[in-house]
C-alpha positions as CSV (number, residue, x, y, z in Angstrom):
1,X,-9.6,35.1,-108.5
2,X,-7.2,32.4,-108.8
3,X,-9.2,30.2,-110.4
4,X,-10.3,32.9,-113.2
5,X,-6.7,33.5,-113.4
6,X,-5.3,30.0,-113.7
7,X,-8.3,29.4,-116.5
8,X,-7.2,32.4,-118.3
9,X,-3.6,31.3,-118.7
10,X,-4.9,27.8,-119.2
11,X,-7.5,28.9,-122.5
12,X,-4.3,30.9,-123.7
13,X,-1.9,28.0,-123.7
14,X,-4.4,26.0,-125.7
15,X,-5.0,28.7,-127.9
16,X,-1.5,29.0,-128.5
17,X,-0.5,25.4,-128.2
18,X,-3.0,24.9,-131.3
19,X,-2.1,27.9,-133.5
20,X,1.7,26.5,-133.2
21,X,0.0,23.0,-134.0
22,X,-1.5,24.4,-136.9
23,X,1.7,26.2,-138.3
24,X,3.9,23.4,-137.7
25,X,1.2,21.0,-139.7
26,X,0.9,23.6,-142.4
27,X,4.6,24.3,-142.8
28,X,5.4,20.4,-142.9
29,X,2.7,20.1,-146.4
30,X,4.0,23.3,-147.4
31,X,7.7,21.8,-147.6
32,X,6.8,18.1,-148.7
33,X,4.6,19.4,-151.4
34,X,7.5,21.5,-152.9
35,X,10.1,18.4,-152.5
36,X,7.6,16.5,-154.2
37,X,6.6,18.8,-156.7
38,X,9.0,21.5,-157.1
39,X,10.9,20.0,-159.6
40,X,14.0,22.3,-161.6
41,X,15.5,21.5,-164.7
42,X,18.8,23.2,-165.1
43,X,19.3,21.8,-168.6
44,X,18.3,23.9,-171.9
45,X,15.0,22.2,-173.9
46,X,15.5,22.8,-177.8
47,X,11.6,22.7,-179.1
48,X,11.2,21.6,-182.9
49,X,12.2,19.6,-185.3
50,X,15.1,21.6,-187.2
51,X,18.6,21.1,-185.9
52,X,20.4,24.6,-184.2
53,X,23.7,25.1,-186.0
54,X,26.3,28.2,-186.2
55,X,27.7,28.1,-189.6
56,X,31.3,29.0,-190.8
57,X,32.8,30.8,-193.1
58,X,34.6,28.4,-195.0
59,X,35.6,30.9,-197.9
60,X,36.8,34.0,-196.0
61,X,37.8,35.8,-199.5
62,X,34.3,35.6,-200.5
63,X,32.3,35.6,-197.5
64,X,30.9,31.8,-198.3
65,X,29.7,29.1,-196.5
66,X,30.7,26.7,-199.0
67,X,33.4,25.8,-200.9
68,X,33.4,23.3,-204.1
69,X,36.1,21.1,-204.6
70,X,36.4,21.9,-208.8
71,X,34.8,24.7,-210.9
72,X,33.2,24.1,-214.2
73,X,33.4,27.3,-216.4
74,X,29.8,28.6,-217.5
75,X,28.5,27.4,-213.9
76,X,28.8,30.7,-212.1
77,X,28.2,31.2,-208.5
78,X,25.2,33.2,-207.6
79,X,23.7,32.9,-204.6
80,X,23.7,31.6,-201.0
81,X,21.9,31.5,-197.7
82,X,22.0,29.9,-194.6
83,X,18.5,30.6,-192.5
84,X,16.6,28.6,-189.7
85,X,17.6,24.4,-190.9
86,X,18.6,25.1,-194.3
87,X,21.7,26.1,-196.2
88,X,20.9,27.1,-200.5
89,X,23.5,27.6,-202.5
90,X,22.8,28.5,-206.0
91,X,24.6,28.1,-209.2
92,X,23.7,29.9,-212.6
93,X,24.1,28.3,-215.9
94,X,25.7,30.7,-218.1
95,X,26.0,30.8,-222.0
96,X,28.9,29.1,-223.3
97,X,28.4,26.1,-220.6
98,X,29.2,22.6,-222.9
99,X,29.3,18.7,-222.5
100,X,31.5,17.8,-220.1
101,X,31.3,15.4,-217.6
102,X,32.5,17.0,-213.8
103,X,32.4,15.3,-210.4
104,X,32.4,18.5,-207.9
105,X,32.2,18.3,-204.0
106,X,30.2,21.2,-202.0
107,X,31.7,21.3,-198.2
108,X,29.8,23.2,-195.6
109,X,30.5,23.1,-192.1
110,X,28.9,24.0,-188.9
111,X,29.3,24.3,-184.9
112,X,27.1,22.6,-182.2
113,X,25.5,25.7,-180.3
114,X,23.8,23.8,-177.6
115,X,24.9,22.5,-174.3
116,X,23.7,19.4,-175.2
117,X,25.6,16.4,-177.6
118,X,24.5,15.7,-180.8
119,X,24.3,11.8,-181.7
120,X,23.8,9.0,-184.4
121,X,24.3,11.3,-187.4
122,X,23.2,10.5,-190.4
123,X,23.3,12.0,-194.1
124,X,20.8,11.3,-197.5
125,X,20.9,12.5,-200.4
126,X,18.4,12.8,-203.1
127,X,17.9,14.5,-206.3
128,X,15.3,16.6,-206.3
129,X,15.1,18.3,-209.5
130,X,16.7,17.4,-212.5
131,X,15.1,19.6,-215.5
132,X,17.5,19.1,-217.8
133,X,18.9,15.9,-217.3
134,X,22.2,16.9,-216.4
135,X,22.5,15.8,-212.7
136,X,24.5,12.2,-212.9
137,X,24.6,11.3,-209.8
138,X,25.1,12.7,-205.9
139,X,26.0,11.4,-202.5
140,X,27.1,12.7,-199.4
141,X,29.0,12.4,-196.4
142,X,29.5,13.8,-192.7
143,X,32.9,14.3,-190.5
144,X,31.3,13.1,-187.6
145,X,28.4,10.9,-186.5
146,X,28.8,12.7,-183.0
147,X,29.0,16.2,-182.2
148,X,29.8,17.6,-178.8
149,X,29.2,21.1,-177.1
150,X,30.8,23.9,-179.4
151,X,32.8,21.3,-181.9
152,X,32.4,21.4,-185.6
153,X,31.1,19.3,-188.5
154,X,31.4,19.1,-192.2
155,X,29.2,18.4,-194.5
156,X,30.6,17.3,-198.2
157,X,28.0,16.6,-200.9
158,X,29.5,15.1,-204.2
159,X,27.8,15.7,-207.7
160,X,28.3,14.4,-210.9
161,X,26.8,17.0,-213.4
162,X,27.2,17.1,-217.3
163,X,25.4,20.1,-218.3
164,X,24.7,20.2,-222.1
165,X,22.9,23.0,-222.0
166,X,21.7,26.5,-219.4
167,X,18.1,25.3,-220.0
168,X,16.2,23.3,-217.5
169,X,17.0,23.8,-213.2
170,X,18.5,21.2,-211.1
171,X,19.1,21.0,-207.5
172,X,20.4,17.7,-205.4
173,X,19.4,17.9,-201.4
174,X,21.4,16.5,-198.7
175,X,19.2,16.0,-195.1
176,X,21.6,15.7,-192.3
177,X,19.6,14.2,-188.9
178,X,21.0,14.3,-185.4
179,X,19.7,13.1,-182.1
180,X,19.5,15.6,-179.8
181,X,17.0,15.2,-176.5
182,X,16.4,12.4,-177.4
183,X,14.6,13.4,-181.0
184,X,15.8,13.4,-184.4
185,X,16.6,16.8,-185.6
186,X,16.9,17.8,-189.4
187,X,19.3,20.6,-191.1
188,X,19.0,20.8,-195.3
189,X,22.2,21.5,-197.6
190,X,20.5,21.9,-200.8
191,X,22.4,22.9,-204.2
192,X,20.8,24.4,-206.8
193,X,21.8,24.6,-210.8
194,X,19.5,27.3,-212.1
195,X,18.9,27.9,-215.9
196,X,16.9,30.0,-217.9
């Protein structure tokens, strides 16, 4: 009786020896697989090509995002919009407009949204339409070629327009690029001159 007794308790201590075997083995590639593999990024990923901005308000009297530096009569405000990576603003050519030669800056501005810091800014800026002949020449510059968490940049594009006439549309386009994750990121400030 014993014997049978002392087997008994011997079978179960190898049963149980090799179940805790088994869980120990088990829990040790259980935890090395997720300290190999388990890997957490605490840091925000921005997917696309456009560049996230929060614009201001730069003419609080008339709820604008941009401002221009001079105003030639007959060249009426119309229009503006700020959606996704682009900012319009348009201008209508109004009856009465004449030959004169003007040099006009646009300013717009925006906030860094992201966590992350924006580098190695860059501005060009083209004409892109130029109907009636009246767009001279453009350029265009920005306040910073670095942008960090929540601070703010300007955007000034400068124009030289002599109008003869409200016929023919015109618009100049200014592409501002940022690095941001490591990948070039695009935001548009296009103006537009819009005839009849």
């Amino acid at each position: 009786m014993d014997v049978l007794k002392d087997k008994k308790i011997y079978i179960i201590s190898i049963i149980i020896f090799i179940y805790i075997l088994f869980l120990s083995v088990g829990y040790a590639f259980f935890s090395e697989s997720l300290t190999i593999n388990g890997v957490a990024s605490t840091v925000e990923y921005y997917e696309g090509t456009k560049l996230p901005t929060t614009p201001i308000l730069l003419d609080t009297t008339n709820n604008h995002y941009t401002t221009e530096s001079v105003h030639k009569n007959y060249l009426d405000w119309s229009s503006e919009t700020w959606q996704d990576d682009t900012l319009e603003v348009h201008y209508q050519k109004k009856f009465g407009i004449v030959i004169g030669s003007k040099t006009v800056t646009y300013t717009a501005s925006f906030t860094n949204p992201t966590v992350l810091d924006y580098t190695d800014g860059n501005i060009s800026v083209e004409i892109t339409k130029n109907d009636s002949g009246g767009v001279k020449e453009a350029s265009g510059s920005i306040s910073s070629s670095t942008i960090k968490q929540g601070e703010a940049a300007t955007i000034e594009v400068t124009i030289k327009h002599n109008f003869l006439t409200r016929y023919g549309s015109d618009s100049v386009t200014a592409t501002i690029t940022y690095n941001l994750q490591q990948k070039q990121r695009t935001f548009y400030f296009i103006v537009y001159f819009d005839g009849v």
